[in-house]
C-alpha positions in Angstrom: 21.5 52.1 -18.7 18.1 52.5 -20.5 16.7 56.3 -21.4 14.9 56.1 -18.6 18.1 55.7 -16.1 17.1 51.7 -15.2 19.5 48.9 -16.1 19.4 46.9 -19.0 20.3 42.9 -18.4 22.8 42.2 -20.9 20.9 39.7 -23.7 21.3 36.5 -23.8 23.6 34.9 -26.4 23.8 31.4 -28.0 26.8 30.4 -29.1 28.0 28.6 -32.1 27.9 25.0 -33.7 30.9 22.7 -32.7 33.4 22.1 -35.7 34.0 18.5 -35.2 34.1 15.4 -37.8 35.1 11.8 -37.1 38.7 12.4 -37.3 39.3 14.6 -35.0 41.9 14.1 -32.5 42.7 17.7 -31.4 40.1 19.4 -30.2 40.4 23.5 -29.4 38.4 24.8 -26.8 37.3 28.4 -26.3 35.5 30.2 -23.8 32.8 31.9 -25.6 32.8 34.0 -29.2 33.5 37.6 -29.5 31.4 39.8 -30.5 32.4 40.2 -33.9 32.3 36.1 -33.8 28.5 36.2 -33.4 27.7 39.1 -35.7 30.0 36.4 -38.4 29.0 33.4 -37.7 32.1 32.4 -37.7 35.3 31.4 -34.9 37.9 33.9 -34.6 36.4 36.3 -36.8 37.7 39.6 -34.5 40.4 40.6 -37.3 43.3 41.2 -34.4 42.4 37.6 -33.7 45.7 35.3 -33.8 44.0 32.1 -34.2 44.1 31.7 -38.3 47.3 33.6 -38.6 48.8 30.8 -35.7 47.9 28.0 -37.6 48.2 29.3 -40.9 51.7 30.1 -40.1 51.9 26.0 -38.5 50.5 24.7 -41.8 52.0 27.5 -44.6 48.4 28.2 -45.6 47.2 31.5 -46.1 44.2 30.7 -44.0 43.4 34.5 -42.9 42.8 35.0 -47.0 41.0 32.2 -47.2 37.0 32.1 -47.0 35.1 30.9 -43.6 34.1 27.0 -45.1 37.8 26.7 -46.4 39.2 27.8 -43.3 37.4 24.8 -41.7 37.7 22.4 -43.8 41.6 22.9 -43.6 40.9 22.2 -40.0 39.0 18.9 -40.1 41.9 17.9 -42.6 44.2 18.6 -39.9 42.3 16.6 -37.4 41.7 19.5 -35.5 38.2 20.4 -33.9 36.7 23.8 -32.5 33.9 24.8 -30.2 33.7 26.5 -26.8 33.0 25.5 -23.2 30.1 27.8 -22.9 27.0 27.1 -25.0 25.2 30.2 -24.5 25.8 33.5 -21.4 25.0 36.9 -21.0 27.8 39.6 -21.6 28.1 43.0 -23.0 31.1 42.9 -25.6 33.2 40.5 -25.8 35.5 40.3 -22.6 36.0 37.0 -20.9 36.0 38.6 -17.5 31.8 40.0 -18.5 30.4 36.9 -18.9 27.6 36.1 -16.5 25.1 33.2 -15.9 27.0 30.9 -18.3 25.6 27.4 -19.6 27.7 24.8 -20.4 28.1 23.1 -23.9 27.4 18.9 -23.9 31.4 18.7 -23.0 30.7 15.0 -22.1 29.0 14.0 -25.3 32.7 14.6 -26.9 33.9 11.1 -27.0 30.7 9.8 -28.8 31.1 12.7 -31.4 34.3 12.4 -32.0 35.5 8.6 -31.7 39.5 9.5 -32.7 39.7 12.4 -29.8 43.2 12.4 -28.4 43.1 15.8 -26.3 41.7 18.8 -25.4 43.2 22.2 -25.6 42.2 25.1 -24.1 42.2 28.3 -26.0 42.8 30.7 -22.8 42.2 30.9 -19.0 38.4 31.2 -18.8 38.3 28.1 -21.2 40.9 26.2 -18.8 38.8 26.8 -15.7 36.7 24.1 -17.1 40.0 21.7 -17.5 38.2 19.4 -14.8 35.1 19.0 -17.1 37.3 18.0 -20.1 39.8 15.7 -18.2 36.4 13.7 -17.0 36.7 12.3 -20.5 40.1 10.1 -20.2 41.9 12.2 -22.8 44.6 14.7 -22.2 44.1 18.2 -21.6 46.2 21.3 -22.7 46.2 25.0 -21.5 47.0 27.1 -24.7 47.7 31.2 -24.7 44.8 32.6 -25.5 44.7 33.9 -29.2 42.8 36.8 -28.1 44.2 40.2 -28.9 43.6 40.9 -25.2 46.3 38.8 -24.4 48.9 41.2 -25.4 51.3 39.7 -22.9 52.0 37.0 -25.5 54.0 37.9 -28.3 52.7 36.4 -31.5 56.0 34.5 -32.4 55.2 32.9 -28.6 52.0 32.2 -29.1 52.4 30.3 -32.3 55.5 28.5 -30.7 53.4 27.3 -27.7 50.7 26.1 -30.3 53.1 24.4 -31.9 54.2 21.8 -29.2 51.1 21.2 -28.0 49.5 20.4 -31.8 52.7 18.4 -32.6 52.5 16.4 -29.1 49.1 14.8 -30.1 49.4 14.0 -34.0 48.3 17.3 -35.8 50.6 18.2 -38.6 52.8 21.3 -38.1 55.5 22.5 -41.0 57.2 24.9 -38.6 59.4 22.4 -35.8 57.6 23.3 -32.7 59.8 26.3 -30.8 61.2 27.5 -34.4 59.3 30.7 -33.9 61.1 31.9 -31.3 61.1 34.6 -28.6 58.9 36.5 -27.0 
């Protein structure tokens, strides 16, 4: 609400630049980026954020230490890609669930971009709702936990296990066998 007692619209956000290079042939797929992701510049930059800490543990990197443009290079090393199914919404913070008026990103552009694409995985349920977008391109398409800290019902050891398999299953590199982390 405004001083004045009349509600606000939430603003309109863009979102951020796809991380993709020729090579790819695992892209990552997330809704939209936090809050904290905006104010960065940067995906995954909430600090309770499992994303770097999952694949660092994957690769034996310290990726988490690592600056922003190392972090992604690592990725495009990998063969691994990252953007979002939403190009820009409204919301106020960063839940999933308070995104409104959402606009797509060019999901069907992807195979042009990125000419070695083997799959898509989806980084969390609002991302996966779009599963029918992504399998339009003839590759195959993953559902991943979400790496949100708002997915507490996922341990971290399960998260990173999950990621695992499915990063092994289409040619990216992992040094931990996928289901060596265990439990839940």
């Amino acid at each position: 609400m405004s001083p004045r007692g009349v509600a606000r619209a939430p603003a309109r956000l863009q979102g951020l630049p796809p991380v993709l290079g020729p090579d790819t042939r695992l892209l990552v797929l997330g809704s939209f980026p936090s809050v904290a992701s905006l104010r960065a510049q940067q995906y995954y930059a909430h600090p309770h954020n499992h994303f770097w800490r999952i694949l660092g543990a994957l690769w034996d990197l310290p990726l988490s230490d690592w600056p922003y443009a190392q972090r992604v290079a690592a990725l495009l090393e990998h063969g691994l890609g990252l953007w979002d199914v939403y190009a820009e919404c409204e919301r106020e913070g960063s839940l999933d669930s308070a995104i409104r008026a959402p606009r797509l990103n060019d999901l069907g552009g992807l195979r042009a971009r990125c000419p070695a694409l083997r799959a898509i995985a989806h980084n969390g349920g609002e991302s996966w709702r779009h599963a029918r977008h992504t399998r339009a391109l003839g590759v195959a398409v993953e559902r991943l936990p979400s790496t949100s800290p708002a997915n507490a019902s996922w341990s971290l050891a399960r998260k990173t296990a999950a990621w695992a398999e499915v990063l092994a299953r289409h040619g990216i590199p992992v040094r931990v066998p996928p289901g060596a982390q265990g439990g839940g």
